[in-house]
Biopython code that builds the backbone (N, CA, C, O; Angstrom):
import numpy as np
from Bio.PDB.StructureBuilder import StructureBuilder

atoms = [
    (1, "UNK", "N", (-1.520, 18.366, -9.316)),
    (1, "UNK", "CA", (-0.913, 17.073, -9.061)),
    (1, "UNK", "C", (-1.379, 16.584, -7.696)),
    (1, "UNK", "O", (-1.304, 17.334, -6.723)),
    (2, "UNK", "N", (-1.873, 15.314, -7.596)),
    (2, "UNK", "CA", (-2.356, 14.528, -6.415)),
    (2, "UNK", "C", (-1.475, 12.936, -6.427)),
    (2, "UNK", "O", (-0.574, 12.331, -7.009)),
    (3, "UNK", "N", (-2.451, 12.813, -5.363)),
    (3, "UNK", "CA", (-1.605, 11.511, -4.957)),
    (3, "UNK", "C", (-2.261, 10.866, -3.816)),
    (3, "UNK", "O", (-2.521, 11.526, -2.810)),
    (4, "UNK", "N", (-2.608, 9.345, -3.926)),
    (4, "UNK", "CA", (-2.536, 8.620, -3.192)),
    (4, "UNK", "C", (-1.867, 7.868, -2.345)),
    (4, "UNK", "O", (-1.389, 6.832, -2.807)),
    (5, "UNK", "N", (-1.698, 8.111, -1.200)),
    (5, "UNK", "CA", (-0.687, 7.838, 0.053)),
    (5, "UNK", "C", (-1.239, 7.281, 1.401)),
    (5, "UNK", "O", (-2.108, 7.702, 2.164)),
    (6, "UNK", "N", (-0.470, 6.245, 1.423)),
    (6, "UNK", "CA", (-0.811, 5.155, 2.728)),
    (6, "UNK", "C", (0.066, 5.473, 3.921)),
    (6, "UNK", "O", (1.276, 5.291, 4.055)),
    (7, "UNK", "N", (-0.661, 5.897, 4.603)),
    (7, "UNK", "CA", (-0.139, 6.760, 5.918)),
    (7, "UNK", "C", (-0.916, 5.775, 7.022)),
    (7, "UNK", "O", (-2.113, 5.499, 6.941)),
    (8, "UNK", "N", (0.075, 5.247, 8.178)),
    (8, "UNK", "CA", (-0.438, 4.496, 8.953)),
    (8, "UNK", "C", (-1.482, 3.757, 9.063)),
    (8, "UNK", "O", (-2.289, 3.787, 9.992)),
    (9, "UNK", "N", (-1.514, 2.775, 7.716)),
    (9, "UNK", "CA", (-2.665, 1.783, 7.704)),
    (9, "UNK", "C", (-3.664, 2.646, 6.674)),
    (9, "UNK", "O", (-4.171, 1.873, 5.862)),
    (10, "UNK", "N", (-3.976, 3.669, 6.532)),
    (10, "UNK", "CA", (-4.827, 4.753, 5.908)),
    (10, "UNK", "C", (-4.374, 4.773, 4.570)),
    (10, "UNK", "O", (-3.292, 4.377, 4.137)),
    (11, "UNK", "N", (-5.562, 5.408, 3.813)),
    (11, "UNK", "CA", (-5.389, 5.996, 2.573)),
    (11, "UNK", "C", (-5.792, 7.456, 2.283)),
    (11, "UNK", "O", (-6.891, 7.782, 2.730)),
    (12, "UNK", "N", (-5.216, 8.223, 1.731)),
    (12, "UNK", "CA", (-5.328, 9.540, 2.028)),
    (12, "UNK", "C", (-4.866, 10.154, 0.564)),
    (12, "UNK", "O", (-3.797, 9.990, -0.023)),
    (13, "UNK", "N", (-5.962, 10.871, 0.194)),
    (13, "UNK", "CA", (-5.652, 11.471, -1.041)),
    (13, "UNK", "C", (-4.567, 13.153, -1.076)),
    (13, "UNK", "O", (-5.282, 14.131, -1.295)),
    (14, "UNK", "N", (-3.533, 13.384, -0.951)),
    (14, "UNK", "CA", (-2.872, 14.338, -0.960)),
    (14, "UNK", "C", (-2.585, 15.370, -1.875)),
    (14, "UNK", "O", (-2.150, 15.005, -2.967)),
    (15, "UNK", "N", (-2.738, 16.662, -1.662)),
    (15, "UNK", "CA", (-1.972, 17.901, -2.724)),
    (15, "UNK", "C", (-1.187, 18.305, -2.170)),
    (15, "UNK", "O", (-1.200, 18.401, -0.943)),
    (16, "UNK", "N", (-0.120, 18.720, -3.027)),
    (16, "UNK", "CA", (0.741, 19.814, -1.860)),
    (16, "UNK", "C", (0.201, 21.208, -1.352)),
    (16, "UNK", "O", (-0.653, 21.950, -1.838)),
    (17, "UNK", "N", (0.903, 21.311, -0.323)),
    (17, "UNK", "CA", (0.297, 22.745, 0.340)),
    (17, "UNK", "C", (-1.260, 22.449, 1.155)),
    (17, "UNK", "O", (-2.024, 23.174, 1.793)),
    (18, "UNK", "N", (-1.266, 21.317, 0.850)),
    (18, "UNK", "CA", (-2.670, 20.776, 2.346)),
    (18, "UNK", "C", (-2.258, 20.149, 3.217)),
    (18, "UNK", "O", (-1.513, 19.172, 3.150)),
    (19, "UNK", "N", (-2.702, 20.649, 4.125)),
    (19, "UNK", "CA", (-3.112, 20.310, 5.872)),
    (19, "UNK", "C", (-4.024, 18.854, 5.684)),
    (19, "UNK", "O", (-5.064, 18.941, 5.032)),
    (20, "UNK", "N", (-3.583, 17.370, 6.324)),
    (20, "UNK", "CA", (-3.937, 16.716, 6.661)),
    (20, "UNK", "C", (-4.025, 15.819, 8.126)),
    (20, "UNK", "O", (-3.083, 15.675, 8.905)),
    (21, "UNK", "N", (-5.418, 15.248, 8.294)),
    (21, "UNK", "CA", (-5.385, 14.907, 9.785)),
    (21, "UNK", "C", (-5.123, 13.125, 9.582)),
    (21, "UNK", "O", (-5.863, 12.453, 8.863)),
    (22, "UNK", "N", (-3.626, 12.382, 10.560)),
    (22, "UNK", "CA", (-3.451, 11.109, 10.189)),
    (22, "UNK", "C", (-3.577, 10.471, 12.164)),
    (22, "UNK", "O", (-3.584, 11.001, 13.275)),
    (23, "UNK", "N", (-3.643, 9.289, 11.675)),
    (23, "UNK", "CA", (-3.854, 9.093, 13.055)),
    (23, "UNK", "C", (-2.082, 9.709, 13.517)),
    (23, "UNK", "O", (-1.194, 10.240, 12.850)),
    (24, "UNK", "N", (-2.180, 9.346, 14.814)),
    (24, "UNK", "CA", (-1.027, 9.953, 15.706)),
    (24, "UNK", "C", (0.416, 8.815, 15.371)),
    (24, "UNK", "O", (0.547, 7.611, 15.595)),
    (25, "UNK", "N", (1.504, 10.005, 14.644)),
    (25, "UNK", "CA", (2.795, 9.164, 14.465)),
    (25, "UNK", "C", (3.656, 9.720, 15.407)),
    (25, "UNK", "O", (3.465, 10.820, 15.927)),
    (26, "UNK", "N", (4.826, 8.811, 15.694)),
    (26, "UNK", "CA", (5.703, 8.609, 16.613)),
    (26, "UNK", "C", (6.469, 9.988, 16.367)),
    (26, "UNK", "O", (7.656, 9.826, 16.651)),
    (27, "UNK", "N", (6.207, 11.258, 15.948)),
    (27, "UNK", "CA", (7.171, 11.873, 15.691)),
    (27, "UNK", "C", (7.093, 13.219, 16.131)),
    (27, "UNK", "O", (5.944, 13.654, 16.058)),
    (28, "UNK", "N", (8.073, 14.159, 16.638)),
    (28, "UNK", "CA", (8.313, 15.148, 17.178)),
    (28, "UNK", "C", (7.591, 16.039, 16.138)),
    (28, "UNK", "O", (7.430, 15.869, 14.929)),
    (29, "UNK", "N", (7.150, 17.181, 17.078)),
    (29, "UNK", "CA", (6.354, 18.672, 15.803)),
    (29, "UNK", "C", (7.600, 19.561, 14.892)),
    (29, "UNK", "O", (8.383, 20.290, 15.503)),
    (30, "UNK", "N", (7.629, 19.499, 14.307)),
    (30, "UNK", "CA", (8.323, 20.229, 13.341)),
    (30, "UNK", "C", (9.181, 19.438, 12.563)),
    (30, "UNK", "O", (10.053, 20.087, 11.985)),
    (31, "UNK", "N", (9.191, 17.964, 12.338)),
    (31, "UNK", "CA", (10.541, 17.454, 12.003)),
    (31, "UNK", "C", (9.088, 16.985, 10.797)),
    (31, "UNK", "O", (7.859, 16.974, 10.722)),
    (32, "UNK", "N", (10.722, 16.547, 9.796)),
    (32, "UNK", "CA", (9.880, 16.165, 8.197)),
    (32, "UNK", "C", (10.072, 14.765, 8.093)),
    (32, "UNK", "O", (11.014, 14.193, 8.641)),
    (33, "UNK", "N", (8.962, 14.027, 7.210)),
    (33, "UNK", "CA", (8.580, 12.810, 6.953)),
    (33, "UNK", "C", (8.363, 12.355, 5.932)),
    (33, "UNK", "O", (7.517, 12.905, 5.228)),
    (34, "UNK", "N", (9.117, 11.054, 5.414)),
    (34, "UNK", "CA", (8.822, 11.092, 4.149)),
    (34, "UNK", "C", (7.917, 9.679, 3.754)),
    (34, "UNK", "O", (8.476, 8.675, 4.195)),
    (35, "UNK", "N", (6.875, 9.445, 3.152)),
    (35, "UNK", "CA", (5.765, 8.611, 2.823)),
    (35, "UNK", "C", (6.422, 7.922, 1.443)),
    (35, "UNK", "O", (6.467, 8.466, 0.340)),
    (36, "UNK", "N", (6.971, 6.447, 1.819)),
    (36, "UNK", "CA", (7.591, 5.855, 0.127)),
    (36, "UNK", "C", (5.830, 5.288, -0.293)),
    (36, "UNK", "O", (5.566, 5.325, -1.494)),
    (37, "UNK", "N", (4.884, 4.872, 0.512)),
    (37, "UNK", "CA", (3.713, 3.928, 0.165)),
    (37, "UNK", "C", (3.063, 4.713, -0.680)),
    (37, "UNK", "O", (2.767, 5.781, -0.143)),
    (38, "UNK", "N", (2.767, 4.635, -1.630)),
    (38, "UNK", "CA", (2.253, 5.892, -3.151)),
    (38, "UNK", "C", (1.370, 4.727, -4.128)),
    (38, "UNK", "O", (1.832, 3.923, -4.938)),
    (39, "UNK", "N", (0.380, 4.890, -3.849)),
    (39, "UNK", "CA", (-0.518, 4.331, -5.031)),
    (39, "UNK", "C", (-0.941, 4.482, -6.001)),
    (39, "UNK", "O", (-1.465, 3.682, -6.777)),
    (40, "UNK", "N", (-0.725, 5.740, -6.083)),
    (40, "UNK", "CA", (-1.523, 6.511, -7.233)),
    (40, "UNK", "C", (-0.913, 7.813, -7.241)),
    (40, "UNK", "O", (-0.793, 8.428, -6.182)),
    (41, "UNK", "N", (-0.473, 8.344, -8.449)),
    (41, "UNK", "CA", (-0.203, 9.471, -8.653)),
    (41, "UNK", "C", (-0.772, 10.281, -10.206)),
    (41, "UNK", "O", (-0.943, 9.724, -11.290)),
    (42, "UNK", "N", (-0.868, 10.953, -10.052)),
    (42, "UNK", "CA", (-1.883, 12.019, -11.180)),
    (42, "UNK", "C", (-1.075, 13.360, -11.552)),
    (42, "UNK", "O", (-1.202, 14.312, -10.783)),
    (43, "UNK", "N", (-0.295, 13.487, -12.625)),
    (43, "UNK", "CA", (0.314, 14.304, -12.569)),
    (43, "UNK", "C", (0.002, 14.756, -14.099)),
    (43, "UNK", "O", (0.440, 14.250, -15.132)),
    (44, "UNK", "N", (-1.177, 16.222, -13.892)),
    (44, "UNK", "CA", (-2.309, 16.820, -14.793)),
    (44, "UNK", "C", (-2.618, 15.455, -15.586)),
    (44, "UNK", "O", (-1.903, 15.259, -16.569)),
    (45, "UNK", "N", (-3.221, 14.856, -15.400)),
    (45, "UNK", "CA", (-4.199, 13.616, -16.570)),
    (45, "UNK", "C", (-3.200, 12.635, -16.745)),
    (45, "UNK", "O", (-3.596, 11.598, -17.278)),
    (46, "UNK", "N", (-1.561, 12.713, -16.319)),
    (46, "UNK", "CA", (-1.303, 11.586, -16.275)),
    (46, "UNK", "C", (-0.949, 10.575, -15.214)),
    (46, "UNK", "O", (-0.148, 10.747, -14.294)),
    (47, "UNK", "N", (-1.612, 9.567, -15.455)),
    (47, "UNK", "CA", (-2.043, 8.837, -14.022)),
    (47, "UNK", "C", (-0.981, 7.308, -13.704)),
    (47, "UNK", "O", (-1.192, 6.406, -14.514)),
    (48, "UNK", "N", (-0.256, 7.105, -12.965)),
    (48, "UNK", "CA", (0.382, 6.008, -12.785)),
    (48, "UNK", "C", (-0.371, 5.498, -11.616)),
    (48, "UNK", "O", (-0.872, 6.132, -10.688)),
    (49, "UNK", "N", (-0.350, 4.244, -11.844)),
    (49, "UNK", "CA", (-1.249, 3.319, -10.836)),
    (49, "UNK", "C", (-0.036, 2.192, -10.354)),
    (49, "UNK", "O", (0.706, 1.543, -11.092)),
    (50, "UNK", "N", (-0.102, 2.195, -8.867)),
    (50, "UNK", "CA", (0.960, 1.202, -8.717)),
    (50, "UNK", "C", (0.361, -0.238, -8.534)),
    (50, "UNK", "O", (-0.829, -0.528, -8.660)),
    (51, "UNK", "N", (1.561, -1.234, -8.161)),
    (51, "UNK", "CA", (1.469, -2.277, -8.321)),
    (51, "UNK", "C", (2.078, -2.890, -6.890)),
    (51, "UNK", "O", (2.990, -3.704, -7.037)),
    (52, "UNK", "N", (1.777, -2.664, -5.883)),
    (52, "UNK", "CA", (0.897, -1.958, -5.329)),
    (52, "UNK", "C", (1.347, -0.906, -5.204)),
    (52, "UNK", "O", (0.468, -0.045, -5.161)),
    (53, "UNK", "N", (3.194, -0.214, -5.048)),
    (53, "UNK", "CA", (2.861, 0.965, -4.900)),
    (53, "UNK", "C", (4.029, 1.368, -6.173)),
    (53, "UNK", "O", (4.795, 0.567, -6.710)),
    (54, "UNK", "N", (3.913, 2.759, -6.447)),
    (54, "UNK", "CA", (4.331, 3.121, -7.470)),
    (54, "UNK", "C", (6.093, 2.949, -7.179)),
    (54, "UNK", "O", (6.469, 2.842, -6.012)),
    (55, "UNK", "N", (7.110, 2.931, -8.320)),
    (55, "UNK", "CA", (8.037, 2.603, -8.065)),
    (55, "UNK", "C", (8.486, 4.077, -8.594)),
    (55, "UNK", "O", (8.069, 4.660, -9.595)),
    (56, "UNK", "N", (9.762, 4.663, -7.341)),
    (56, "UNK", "CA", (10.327, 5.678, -7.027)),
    (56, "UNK", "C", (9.764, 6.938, -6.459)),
    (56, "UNK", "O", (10.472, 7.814, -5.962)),
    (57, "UNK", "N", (8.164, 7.008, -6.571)),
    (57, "UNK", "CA", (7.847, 8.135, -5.418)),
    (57, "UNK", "C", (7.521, 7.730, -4.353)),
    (57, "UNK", "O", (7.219, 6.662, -3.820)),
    (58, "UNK", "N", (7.664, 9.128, -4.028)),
    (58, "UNK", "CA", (7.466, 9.655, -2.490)),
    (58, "UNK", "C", (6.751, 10.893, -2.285)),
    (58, "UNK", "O", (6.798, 11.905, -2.984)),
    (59, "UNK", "N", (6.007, 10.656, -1.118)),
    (59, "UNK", "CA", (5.584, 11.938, -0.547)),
    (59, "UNK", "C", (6.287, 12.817, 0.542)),
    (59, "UNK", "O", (6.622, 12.218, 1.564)),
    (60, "UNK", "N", (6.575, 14.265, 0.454)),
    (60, "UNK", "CA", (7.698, 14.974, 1.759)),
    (60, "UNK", "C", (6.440, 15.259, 2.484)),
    (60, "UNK", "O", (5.413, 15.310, 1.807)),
    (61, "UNK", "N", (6.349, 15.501, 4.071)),
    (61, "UNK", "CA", (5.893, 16.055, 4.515)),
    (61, "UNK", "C", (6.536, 17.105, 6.160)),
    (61, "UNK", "O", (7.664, 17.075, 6.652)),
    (62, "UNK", "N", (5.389, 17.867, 6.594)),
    (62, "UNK", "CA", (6.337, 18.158, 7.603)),
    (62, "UNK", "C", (5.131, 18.285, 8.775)),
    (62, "UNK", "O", (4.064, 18.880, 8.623)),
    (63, "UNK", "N", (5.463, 17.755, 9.670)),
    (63, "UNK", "CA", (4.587, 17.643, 11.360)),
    (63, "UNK", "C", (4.269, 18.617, 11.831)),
    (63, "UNK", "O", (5.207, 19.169, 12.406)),
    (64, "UNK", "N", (3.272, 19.182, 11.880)),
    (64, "UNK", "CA", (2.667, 20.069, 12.559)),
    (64, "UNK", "C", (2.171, 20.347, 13.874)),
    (64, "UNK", "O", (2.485, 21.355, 14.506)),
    (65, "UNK", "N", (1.583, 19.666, 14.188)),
    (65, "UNK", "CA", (0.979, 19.255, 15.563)),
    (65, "UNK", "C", (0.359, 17.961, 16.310)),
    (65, "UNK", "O", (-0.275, 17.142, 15.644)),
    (66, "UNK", "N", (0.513, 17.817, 17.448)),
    (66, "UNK", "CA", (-0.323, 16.471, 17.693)),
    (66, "UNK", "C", (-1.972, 17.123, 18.680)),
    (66, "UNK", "O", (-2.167, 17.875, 19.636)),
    (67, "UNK", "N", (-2.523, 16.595, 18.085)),
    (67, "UNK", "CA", (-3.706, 16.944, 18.880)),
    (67, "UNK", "C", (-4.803, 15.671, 18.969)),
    (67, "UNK", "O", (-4.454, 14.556, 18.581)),
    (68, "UNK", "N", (-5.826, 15.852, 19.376)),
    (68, "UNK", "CA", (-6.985, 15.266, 20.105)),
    (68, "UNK", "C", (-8.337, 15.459, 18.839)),
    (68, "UNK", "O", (-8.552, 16.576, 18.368)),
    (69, "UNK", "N", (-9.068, 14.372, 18.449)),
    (69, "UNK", "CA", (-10.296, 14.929, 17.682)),
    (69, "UNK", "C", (-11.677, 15.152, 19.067)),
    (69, "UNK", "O", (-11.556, 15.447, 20.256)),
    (70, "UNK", "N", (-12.844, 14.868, 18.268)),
    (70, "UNK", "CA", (-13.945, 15.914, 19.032)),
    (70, "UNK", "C", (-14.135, 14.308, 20.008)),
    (70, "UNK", "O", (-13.760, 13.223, 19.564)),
    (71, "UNK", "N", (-14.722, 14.483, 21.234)),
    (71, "UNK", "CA", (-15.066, 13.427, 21.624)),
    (71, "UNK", "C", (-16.314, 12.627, 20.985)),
    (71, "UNK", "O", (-16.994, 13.048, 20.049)),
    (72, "UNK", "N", (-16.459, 11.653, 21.518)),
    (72, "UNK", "CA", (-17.161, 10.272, 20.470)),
    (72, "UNK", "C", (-17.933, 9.814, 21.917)),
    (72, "UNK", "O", (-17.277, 9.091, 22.667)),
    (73, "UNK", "N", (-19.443, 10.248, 22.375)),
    (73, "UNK", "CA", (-20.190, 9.339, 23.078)),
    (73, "UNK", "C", (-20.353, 7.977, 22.909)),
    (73, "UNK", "O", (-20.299, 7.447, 21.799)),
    (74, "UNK", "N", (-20.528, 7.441, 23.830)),
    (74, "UNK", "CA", (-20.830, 5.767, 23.588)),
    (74, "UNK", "C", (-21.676, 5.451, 24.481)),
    (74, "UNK", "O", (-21.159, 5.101, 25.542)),
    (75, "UNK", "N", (-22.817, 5.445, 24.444)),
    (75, "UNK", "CA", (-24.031, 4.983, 25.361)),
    (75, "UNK", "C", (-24.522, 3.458, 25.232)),
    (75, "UNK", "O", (-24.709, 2.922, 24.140)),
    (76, "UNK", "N", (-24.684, 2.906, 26.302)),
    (76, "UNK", "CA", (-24.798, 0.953, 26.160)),
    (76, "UNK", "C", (-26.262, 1.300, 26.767)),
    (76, "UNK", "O", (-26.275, 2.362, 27.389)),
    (77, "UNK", "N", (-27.345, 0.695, 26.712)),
    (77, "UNK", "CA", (-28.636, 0.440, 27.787)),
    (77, "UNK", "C", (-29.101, -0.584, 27.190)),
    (77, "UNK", "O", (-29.027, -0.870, 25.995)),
    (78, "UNK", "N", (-29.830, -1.414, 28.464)),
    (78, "UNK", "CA", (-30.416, -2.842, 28.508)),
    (78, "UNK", "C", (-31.597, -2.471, 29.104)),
    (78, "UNK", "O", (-31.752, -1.882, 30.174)),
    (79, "UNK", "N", (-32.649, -2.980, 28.099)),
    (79, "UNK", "CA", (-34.029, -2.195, 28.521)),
    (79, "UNK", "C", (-34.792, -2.799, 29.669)),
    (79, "UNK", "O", (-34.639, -4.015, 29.562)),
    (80, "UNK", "N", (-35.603, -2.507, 30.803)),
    (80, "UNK", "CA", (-36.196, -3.117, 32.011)),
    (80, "UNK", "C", (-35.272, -4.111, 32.707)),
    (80, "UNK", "O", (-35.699, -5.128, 33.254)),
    (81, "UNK", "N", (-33.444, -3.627, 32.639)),
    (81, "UNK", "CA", (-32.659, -4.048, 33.655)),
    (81, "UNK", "C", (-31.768, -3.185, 34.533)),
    (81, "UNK", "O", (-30.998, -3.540, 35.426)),
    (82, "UNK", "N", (-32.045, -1.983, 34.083)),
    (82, "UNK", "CA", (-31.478, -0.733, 34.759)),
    (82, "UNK", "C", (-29.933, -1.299, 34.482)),
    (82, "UNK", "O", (-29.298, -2.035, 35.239)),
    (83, "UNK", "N", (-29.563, -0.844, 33.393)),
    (83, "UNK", "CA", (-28.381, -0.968, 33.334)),
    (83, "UNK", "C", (-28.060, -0.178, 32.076)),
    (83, "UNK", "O", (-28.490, -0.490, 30.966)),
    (84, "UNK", "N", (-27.328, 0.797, 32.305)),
    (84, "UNK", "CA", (-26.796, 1.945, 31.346)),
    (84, "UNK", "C", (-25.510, 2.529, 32.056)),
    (84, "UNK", "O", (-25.389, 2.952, 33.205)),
    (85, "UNK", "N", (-24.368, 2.403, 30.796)),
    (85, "UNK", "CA", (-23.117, 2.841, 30.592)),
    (85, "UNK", "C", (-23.196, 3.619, 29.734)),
    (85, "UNK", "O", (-24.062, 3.758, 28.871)),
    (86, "UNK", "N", (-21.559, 4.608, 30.093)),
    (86, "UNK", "CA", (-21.647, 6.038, 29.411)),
    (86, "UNK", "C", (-20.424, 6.024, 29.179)),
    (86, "UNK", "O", (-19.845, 5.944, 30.263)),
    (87, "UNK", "N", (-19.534, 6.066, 28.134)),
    (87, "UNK", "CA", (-17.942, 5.955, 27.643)),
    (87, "UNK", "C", (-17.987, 6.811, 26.833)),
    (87, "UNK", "O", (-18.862, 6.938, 25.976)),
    (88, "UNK", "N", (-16.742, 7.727, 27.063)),
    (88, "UNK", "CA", (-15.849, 8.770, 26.089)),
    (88, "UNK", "C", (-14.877, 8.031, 25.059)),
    (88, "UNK", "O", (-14.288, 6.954, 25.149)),
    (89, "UNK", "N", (-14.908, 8.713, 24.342)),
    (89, "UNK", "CA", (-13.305, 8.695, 23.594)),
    (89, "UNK", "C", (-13.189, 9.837, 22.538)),
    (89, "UNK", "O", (-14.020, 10.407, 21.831)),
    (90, "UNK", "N", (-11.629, 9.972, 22.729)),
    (90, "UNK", "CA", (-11.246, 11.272, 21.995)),
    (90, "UNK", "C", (-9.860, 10.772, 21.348)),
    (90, "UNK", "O", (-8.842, 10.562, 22.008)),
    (91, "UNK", "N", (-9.971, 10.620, 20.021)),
    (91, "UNK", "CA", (-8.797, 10.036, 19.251)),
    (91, "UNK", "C", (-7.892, 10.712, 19.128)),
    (91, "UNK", "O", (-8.219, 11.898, 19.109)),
    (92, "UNK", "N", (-6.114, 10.412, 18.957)),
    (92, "UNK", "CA", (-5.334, 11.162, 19.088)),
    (92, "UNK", "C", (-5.205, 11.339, 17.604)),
    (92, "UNK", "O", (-5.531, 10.404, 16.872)),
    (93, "UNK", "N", (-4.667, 12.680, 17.006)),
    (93, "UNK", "CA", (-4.251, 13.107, 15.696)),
    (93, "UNK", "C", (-3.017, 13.462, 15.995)),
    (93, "UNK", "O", (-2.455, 13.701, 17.064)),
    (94, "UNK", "N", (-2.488, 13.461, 14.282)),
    (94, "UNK", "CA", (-1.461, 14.123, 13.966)),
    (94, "UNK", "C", (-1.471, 15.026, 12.508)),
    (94, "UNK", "O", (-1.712, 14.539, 11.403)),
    (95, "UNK", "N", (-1.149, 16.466, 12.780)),
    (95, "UNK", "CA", (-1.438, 17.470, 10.985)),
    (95, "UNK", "C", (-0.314, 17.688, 10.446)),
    (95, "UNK", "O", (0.549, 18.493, 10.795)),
    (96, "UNK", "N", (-0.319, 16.725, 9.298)),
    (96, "UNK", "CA", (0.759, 16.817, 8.755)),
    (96, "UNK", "C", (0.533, 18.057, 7.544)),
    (96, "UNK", "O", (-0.593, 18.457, 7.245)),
    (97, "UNK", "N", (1.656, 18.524, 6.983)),
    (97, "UNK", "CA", (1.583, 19.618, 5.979)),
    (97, "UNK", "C", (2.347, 19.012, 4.959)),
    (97, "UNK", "O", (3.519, 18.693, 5.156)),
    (98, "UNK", "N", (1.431, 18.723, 3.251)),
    (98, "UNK", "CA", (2.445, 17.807, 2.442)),
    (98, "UNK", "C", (3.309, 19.373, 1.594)),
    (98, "UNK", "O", (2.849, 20.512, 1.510)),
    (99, "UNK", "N", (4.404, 18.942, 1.177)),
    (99, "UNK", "CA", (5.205, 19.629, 1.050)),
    (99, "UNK", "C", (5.702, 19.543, -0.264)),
    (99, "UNK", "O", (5.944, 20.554, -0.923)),
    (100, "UNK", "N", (5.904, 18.161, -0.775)),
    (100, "UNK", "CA", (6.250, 18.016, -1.998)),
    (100, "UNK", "C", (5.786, 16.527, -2.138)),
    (100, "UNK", "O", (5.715, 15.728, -1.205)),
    (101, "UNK", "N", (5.408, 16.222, -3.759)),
    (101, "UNK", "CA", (5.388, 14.896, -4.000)),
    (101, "UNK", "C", (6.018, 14.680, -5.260)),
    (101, "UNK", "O", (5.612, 15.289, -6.250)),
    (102, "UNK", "N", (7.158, 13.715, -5.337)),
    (102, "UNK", "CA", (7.486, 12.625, -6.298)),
    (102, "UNK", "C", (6.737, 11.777, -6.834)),
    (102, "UNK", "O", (6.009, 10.927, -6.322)),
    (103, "UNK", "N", (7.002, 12.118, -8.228)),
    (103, "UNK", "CA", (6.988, 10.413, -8.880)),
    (103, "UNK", "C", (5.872, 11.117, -9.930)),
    (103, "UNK", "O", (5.338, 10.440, -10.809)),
]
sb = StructureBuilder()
sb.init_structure("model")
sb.init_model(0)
sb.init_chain("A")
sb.init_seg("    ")
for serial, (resi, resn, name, xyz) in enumerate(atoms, 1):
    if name == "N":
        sb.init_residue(resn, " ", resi, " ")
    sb.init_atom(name, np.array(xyz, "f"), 0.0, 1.0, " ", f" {name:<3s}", serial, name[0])
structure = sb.get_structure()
């Protein structure tokens, strides 16, 4: 059984018992979350498609950690003006663990 779930703007295909990386939510590590936005659910070959989202599921999940992904170079250069910039970024995550899904 899978499932399609809209997690902060995202779409994210879910099973239970997987580790997923969402951008960073407002929420303390260990506390549980529950996802009503469900697009799609597949439960063995049978498939409900929502409208937009399915009516009465949900996804459980539970917060794992907040962390940092790999950094992301960003190099700018302007050729025969000597001008070159060098920018980081390192996006914040959050791993959620799905736990159960409805519907």
């Amino acid at each position: 059984m899978y499932a399609i779930v809209e997690i902060a703007g995202q779409q994210f295909k879910v099973e239970k018992d997987k580790k997923v990386f969402v951008h960073r939510l407002p929420l303390e590590e260990g506390t549980s979350v529950e996802f009503d936005r469900v697009l799609l659910v597949d439960n063995e070959g049978s498939v409900s498609v929502g409208t937009p989202v399915v009516e009465g599921a949900k996804v459980t999940a539970k917060v794992l950690e907040h962390t940092k992904g790999d950094k992301v170079l960003v190099f700018k250069k302007k050729r025969r003006k000597s001008y070159q910039k060098m920018n980081g970024h390192r996006q914040s995550f959050t791993q959620v663990l799905i736990e159960e899904i409805v519907g």
